[in-house]
N, C-alpha and C positions, 0 to 999 in steps of 0.2 A: 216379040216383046214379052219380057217374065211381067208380072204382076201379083203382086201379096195381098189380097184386101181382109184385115184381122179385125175380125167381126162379123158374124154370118148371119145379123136378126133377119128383121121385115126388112130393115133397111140394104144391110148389108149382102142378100141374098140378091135383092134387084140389082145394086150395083154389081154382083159378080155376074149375072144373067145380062145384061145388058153387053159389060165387057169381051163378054165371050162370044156374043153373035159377031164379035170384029176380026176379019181374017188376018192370022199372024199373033193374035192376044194367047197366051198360055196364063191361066190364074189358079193359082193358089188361095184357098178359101182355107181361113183360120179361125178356129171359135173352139171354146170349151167346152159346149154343151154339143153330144153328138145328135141329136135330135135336128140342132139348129144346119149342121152340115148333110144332114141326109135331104135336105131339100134342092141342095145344087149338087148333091153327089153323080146325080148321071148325066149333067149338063156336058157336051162336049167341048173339049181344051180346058177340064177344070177338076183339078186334084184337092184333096180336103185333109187336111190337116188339125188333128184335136190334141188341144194342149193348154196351156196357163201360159198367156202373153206375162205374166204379172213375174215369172221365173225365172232368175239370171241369165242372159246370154240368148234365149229364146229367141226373142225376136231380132238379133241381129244376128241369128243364124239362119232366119227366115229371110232377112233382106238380101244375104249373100248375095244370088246371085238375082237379083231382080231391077230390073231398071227401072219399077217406080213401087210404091207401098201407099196401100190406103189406108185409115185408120179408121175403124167405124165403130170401137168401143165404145162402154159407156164412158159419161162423163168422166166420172169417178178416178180412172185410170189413164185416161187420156194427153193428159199435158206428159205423163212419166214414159208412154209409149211413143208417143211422137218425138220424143229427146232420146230416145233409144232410137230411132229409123234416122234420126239425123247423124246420129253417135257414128251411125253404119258408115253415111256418105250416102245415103239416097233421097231423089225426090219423093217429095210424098205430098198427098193430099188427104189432107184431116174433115170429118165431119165431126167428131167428136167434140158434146158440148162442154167442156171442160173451164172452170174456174181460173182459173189460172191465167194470165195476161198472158200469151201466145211471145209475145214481143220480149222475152225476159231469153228465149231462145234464136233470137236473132243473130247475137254476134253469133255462136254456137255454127248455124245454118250458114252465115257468110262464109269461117271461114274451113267452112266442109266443102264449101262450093256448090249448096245443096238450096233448091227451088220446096218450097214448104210452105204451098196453098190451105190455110187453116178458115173454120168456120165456113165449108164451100158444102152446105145445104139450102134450105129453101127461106130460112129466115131463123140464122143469120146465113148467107151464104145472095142467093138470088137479088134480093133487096136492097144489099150489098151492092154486088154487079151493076144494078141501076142505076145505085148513087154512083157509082163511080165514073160510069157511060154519061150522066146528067150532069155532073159537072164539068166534064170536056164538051158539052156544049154553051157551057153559061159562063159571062165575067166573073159573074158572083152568084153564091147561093143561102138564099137568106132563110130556109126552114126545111127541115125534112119530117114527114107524118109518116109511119107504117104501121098498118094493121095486119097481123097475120095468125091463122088459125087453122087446126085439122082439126074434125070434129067426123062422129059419126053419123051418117047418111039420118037414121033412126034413132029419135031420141030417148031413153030410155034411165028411167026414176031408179037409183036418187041422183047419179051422178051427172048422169046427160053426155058422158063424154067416155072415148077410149083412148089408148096411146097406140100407136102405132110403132112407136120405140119403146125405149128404156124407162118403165112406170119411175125410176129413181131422178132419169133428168127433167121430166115435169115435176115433180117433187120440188128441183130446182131452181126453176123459173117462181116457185109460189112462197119461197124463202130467201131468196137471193135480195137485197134493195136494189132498187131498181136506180138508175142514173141516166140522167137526163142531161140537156144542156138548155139553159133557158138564158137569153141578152149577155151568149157567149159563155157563160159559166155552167159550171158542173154543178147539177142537183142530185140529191136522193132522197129518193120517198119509198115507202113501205109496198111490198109488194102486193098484190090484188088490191092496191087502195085508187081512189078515182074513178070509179065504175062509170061507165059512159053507153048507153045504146048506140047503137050504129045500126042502120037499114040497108040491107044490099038487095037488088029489086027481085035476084033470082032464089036467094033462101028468105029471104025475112030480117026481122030483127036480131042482133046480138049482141051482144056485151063486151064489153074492150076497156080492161083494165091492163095496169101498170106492171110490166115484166121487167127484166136487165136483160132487153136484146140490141141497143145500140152496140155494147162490145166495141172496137176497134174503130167503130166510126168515130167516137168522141175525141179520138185523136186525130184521126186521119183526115175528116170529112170538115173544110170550113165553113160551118153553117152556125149560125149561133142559135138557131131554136131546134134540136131534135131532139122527138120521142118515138116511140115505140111502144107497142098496145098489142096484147095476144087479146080473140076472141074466141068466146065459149058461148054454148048457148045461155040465154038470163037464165039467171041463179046458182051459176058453179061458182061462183066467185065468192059470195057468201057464203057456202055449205064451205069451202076448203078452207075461207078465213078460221071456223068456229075449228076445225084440222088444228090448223095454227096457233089461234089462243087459248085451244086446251092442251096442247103443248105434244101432239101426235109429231108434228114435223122436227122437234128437238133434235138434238143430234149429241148429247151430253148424257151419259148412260144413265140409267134409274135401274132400281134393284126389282127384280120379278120374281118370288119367291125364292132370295138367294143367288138371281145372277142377273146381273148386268146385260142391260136391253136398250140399245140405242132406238129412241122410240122413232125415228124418220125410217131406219131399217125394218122395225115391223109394221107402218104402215105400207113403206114399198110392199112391203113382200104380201102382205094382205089385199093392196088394192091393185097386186101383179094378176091374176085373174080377174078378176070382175073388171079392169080395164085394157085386158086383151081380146082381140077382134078376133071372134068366131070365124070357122073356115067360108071366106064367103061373102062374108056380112063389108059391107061397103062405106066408104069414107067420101070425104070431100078436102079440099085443102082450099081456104080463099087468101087474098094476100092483096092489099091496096096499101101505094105507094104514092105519095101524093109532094114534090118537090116543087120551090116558089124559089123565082132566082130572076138575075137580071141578064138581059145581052145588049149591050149598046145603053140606050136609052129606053128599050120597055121593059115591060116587068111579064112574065111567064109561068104558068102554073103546069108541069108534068104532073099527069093520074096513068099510072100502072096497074092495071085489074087482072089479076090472074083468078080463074073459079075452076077446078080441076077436080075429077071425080075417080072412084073406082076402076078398073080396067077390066071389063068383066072378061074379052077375051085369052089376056094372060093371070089372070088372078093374081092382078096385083093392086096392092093399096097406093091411092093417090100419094100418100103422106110420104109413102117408099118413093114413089114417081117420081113427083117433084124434090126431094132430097137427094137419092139417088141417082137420078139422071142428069141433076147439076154437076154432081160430084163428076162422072164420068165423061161428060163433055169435058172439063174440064182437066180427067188427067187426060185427055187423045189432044188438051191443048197443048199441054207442058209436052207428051211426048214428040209431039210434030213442031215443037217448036216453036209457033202460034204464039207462046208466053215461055220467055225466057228470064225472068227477076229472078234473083239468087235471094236469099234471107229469107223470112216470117214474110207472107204474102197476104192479108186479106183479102178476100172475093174484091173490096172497091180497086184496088189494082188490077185483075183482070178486067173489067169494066172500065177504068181507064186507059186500056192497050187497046191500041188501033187494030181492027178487026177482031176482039174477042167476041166483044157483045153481041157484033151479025152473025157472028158464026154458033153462039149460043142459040139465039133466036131460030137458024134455019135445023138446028140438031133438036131443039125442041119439037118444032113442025114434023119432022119426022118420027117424033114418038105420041103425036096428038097432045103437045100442051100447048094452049093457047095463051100468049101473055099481050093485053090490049095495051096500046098507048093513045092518049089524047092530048095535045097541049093546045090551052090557050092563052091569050093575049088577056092580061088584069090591067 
């Protein structure tokens, strides 16, 4: 099996490391920056490729001959690269957090004949998977809650937080409005607004404000109350608000001594150091998922706890782990067959195909991620 995965960050690198311990995987690692390719350059079964995905013709001369393409760019470019790997005729599976309604490429992907699992990381992507596994067990489902956050191990003044992707798609999540569904209908509300503590017994207290990570559920998932809450440790949420209303996060040029400075562009690039993880230095990712539904006559409450750490044996960050390794369960599902849907796929579709979700869970177990379930009777 050829494999292209274009984008070779934190993220990007586990997913190629990961695919290549698979006998018979040949991967193709693509990224611009050669820095980011000399890290799986001596990996076996895996060639590195430096170039501008963003270039005419690139990447579907990269898809040639490949029987699946991952996309793990940033945001930013993501909806334009994955309508190129479809353009090809190939499967692919997107991590890429991209604006863009994925579903606008659907007819597109039908009729290429083309499987194009989008949003398959850890939240949106896992969480995803859940709801989809949860409602093929319930008549109805009347609320979905998720909290989900990657934060660094060590908290450290002013920020308290690192990225472990793309400093621009956090960026993202704190400008984005956020939308919701509250008694069936579509809401929107200001991003980091609702600040709410939340205590988990193994880190502590943290804060869980208003993100746009429902994405595709709001169509796909019949629940009439869901939301979604990133957590950071207390107090990021305020310091990036005062970001926001001094106007750093703008995206509408302003003049800098005679030239034109998208100021969201020079906070990326400012707080691309000081929220990148030192060689080493350790993460966590948590993630609760909390579904209320009915079957028959009772009423049931599903809690999903996932608390996932650093890997100090492969030095890799959890935030890669669990992003990265959904992704990759996920293409060995499409290539073996396991998930066959043709069109725009959200992760709740694979979650609702008979045998994804076990087969996610026991591929997890083998790379040490634990993901808890408890339901009970309300």
């Amino acid at each position: 099996m050829e494999i292209a995965v274009l984008g070779a960050g934190i993220v990007g690198s586990a997913i190629v490391k990961d695919l290549a311990e698979e006998d018979g995987f040949r991967i193709t690692a693509v990224d611009v920056n050669p820095e980011a390719l000399e890290k799986v350059a001596n990996v076996p079964d895996v060639r590195t490729v430096c170039g501008d995905l963003r270039e005419p013709g690139f990447v579907a001369s990269l898809s040639g001959d490949c029987n699946l393409v991952i996309s793990a760019v940033p945001g930013f470019m993501g909806f334009e690269t994955l309508k190129r790997v479809i353009e090809a005729g190939k499967p692919a599976v997107d991590i890429a957090f991209f604006e863009e309604d994925a579903f606008l490429l659907d007819d597109l992907a039908r009729s290429r004949g083309v499987t194009a699992v989008v949003d398959c990381g850890v939240a949106p992507g896992l969480c995803n998977i859940i709801a989809g596994h949860v409602e093929t067990l319930l008549d109805s489902m009347g609320s979905y809650v998720c909290y989900v956050g990657g934060l660094p191990r060590i908290r450290e003044w002013p920020f308290e937080y690192k990225a472990a992707f793309s400093p621009s798609d956090v960026l993202e999540e704190y400008t984005r409005p956020a939308r919701f569904m509250e008694c069936g209908r579509e809401v929107v509300r200001p991003a980091l607004s609702e600040v709410e503590r939340v205590h988990f017994s193994e880190i502590g207290t943290l804060e869980a404000f208003n993100t746009d990570g429902l994405r595709s559920l709001r169509k796909t998932l019949a629940a009439p109350f869901m939301k979604e809450k990133t957590l950071r440790y207390p107090g990021h949420a305020q310091l990036m608000r005062a970001f926001v209303e001094a106007g750093f996060l703008d995206r509408v040029p302003v003049e800098v001594e005679g030239q034109p400075v998208r100021p969201i562009a020079l906070t990326s690039k400012l707080l691309f150091d000081q929220w990148r993880f030192k060689e080493g230095e350790e993460d966590l990712t948590i993630l609760q998922v909390m579904i209320e539904g009915e079957k028959g006559q009772e009423k049931y409450r599903y809690t999903y706890d996932l608390l996932d750490t650093y890997d100090r044996e492969t030095h890799t960050p959890s935030m890669a782990r669990t992003t990265g390794y959904t992704c990759t369960i996920v293409v060995r599902q499409v290539l073996r067959g396991l998930f066959k849907q043709r069109g725009i796929c959200p992760p709740e579709f694979i979650g609702g195909t008979p045998g994804c979700y076990e087969n996610l869970l026991l591929e997890y177990e083998k790379r040490g991620i634990a993901l808890k379930e408890s339901v009970v009777a309300l």
